[in-house]
N, C-alpha and C positions, 0 to 999 in steps of 0.2 A: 256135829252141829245139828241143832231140832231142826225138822221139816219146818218152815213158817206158812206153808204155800196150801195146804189141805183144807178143804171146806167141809167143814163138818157138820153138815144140814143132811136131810130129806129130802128126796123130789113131792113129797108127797106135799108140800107147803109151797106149791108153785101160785102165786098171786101178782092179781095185774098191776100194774103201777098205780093207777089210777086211785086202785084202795088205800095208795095212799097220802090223798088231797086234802086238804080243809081250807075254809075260807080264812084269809089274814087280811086285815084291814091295813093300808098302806100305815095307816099312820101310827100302828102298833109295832114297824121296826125301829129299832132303835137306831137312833142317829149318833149319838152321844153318849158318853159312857156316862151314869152316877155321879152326883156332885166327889162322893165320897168312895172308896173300893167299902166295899162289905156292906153297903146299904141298900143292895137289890135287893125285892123278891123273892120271895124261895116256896113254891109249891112245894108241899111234900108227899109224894104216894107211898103206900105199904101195899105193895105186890098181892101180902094176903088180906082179904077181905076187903082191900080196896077203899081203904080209906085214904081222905082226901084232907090235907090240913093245908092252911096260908099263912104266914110267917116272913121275917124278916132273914137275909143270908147269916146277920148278925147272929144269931141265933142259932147257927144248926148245931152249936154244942147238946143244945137240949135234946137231937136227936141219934146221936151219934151216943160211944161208949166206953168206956174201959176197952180194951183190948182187939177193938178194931184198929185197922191195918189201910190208912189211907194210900192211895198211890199217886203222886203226880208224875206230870209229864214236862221235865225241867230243860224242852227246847228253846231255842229263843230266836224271836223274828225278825232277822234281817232287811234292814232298805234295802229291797230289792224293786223298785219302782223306781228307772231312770226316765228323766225328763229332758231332751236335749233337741238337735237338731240336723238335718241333714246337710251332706256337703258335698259341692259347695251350693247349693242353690237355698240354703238356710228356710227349710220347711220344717216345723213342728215333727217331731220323732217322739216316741214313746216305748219303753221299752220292759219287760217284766220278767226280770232272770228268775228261771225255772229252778236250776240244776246244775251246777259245775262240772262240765265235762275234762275227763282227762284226755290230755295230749296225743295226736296224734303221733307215732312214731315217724324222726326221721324230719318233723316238722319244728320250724324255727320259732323266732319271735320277731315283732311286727315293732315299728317305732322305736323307741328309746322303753328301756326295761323290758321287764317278760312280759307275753302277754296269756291271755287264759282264754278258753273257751268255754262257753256258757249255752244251755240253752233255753229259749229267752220265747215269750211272745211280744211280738213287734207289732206298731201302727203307724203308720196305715200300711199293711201287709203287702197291699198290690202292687207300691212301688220301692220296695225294697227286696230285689234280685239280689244274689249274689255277687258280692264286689262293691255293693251298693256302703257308703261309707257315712258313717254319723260320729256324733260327737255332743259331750256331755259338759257343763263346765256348774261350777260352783264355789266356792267356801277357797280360791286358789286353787282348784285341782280343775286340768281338763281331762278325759277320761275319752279314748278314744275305741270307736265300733267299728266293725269291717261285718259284711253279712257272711257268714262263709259256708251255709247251705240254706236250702230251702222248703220247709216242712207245709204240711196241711193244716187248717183252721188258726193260720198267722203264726206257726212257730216256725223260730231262724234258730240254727245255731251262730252264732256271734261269738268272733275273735275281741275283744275288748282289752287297751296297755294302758298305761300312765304316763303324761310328761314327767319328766326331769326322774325315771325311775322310782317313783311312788309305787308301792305295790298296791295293786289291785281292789283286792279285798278292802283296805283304808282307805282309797277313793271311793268305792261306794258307798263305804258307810259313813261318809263324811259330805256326799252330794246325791246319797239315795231319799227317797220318800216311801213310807212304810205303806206297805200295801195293802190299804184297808180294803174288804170285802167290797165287793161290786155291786151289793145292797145300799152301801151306804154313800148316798149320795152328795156326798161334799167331797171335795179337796181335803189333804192330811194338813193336820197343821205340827209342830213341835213340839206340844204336848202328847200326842198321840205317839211317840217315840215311847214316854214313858206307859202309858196308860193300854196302849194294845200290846202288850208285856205283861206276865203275870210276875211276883215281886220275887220269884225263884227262879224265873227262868236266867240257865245259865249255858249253854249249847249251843251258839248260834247257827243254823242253818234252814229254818222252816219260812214259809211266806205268807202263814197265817198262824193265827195262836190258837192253843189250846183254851178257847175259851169260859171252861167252865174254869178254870184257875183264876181267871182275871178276878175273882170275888172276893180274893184271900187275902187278908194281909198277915202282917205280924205280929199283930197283936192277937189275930184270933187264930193262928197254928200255935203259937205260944199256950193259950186256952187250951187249945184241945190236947195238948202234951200233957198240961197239967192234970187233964182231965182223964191222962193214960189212951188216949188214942197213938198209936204208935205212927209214922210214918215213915214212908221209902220213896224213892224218886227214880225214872227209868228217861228214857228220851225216845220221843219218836220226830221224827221230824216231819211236819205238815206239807205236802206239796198242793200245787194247783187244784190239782186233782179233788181235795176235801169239797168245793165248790162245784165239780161236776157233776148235771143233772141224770139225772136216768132218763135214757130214749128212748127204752127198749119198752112194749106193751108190756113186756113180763118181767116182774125182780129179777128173775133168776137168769136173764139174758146179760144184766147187765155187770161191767168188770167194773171192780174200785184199780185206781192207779197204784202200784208197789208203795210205800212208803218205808226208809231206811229207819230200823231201829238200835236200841243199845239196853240189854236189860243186863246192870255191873254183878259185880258179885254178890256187894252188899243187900239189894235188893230181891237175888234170887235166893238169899239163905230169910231174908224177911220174909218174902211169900213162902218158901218154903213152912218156915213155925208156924205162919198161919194156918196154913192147910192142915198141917197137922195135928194142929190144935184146935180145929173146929171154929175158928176166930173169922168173923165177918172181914170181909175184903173190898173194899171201897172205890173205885176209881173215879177219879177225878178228869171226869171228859170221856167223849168217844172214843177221842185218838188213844188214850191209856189202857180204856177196854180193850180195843182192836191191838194193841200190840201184846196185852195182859190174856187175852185168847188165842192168841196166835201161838202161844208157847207151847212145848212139850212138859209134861208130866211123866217124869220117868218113874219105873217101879220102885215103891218106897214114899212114893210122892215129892220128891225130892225135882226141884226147878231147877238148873244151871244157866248159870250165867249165861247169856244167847247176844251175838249178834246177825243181823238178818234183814231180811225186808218185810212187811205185814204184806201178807195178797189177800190177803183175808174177806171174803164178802156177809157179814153177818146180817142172817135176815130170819123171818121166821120159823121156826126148825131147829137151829140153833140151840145145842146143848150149854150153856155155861159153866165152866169147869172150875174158872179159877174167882169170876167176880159175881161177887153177893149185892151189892150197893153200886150205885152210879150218881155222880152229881154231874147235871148237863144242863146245856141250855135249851131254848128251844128252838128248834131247826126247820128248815124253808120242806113246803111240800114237796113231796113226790122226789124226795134227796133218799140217799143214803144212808146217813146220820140217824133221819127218823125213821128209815125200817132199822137201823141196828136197836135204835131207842123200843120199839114195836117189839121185836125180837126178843127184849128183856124181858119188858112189863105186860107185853099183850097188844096188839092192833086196836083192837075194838075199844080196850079202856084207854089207850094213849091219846088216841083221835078226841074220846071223849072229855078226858083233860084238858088238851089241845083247844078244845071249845070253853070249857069253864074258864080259860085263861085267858082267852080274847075275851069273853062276855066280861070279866073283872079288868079286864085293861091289862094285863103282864103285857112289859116288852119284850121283842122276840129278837134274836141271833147274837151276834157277839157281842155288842153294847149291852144287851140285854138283860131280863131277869132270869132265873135260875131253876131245876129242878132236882129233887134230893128223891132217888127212886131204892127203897130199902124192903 
């Protein structure tokens, strides 16, 4: 199996976090997705010489080509935001399953049916001790919580069953609420089941979207088929962790969280031709970079199918092996997302961007408008 865990940077490109701030006006995040998918936005940079175009997402056939090699990232996002309440003193619970953990050995199940263990961030933190018990209800499903350790910065791992032997997994996603980014200040409604979904995703296990996908419909990868763009699809799965800030004074201090990926077969003999053939390489999002660089290149140039974790931290320094093009959105300061963004196109000209797109109004993070970096 390929190494996925090797940082393939320079010490020599040690930079403070700080370099990389910009001002955003509150009201240039996006709250709301597009009346429509495919009518955001779409900046477009060309790496060399720096030019700058503005355009519609509708549109990026015009920039794209015969025999590029798009890649999506075909996970898909889980209600994992439970809503429910303490017991028995019926106080507001809140609860945001991380991660499915496997079973302790040797250890049972709880209530009626099996139950599973998860690990979760809980609120209000301070008073959910271990043993500490809740409980979810919904749609006919009660969904029951036991706290069963107790972690740093409000993570629990949480034992969780179902009445009347309901599995698990169907109770959540039958009384979960989709865990929209912590930018966006409203409540999820039922539309957002479909729309914070990109219209491929098929993998469910992530707790946020790959959001430079949310732009695509079917009408326009149909387009770009026609138009000989070839595609492939891999899965990564987005954990919390995409939303964690850097704390550290210096990039290089800080860790990105593991994130589990899948690159199949078909996929690894498609990048392969590309490589071989000189054929531009597209990734659709950060997360599809980050798993798309994480791979091994064996001699020949030949990809193999990989499963693995991305530990990957891409920041400036950073060699790019396998990806030519990037379609992204635009991501919160002083994140990681914008040094890997930085990392591709350049710090200085990113930031500079970054400004031309607040001065023109683009909206910014997952609801948002779009950027096509070639």
């Amino acid at each position: 199996m390929p190494r996925v865990d090797e940082r393939i940077w320079t010490d020599s490109y040690a930079m403070d976090t700080v370099d990389f701030d910009f001002d955003l006006p509150d009201e240039l995040i996006a709250q709301e997705p597009p009346v429509e998918r495919g009518n955001s936005r779409l900046l477009v940079l060309h790496r060399e010489g720096g030019k700058v175009e503005h355009t519609v997402f509708s549109c990026i056939a015009d920039h794209l080509h015969a025999g590029d090699l798009l890649v999506l990232n075909n996970t898909r996002v889980f209600p994992a935001r439970l809503l429910g309440h303490r017991l028995p003193s019926g106080g507001a619970v809140e609860c945001l399953l991380i991660r499915q953990l496997p079973p302790p050995s040797g250890v049972g199940t709880l209530g009626v049916g099996s139950s599973v263990l998860w690990d979760a961030l809980m609120h209000p933190g301070q008073k959910l001790k271990p043993g500490a018990r809740v409980a979810f209800e919904g749609d006919g499903v009660r969904l029951h919580g036991e706290v069963a350790a107790r972690h740093f910065h409000g993570r629990r791992t949480i034992r969780l069953w179902a009445d009347g032997g309901i599995d698990v997994a169907a109770a959540i996603d039958r009384i979960g609420h989709m865990p929209l980014p912590p930018y966006i200040k409203r409540e999820d409604r039922p539309s957002d089941r479909d729309r914070y979904q990109t219209i491929y995703a098929s993998e469910p296990d992530s707790v946020a979207a790959p959001t430079a996908g949310l732009h695509f419909t079917n009408a326009l990868l149909d387009a770009l088929a026609a138009l000989g763009v070839e595609r492939t699809e891999l899965t990564l799965h987005i954990g919390y962790g995409t939303f964690k800030p850097i704390r550290d004074a210096q990039i290089e201090e800080h860790v990105v969280d593991p994130e589990a990926f899948v690159v199949p077969a078909d996929a690894a003999a498609a990048l392969t031709r590309a490589l071989s053939e000189g054929r531009r390489i597209v990734a659709v999002g950060t997360t599809t970079a980050r798993a798309l660089e994480s791979l091994t290149i064996e001699d020949g140039g030949r990809i193999k199918p990989s499963i693995g974790e991305a530990q990957l931290f891409i920041r400036p320094g950073h060699t790019f092996r396998i990806v030519n093009g990037l379609i992204t959105n635009f991501h919160l300061p002083q994140s990681s997302l914008l040094v890997l963004v930085a990392a591709f196109a350049g710090r200085e000209r990113i930031l500079g961007v970054y400004r031309e797109a607040v001065a023109r109004g683009y909206r910014f993070y997952s609801y948002g408008d779009a950027m096509l970096i070639l």
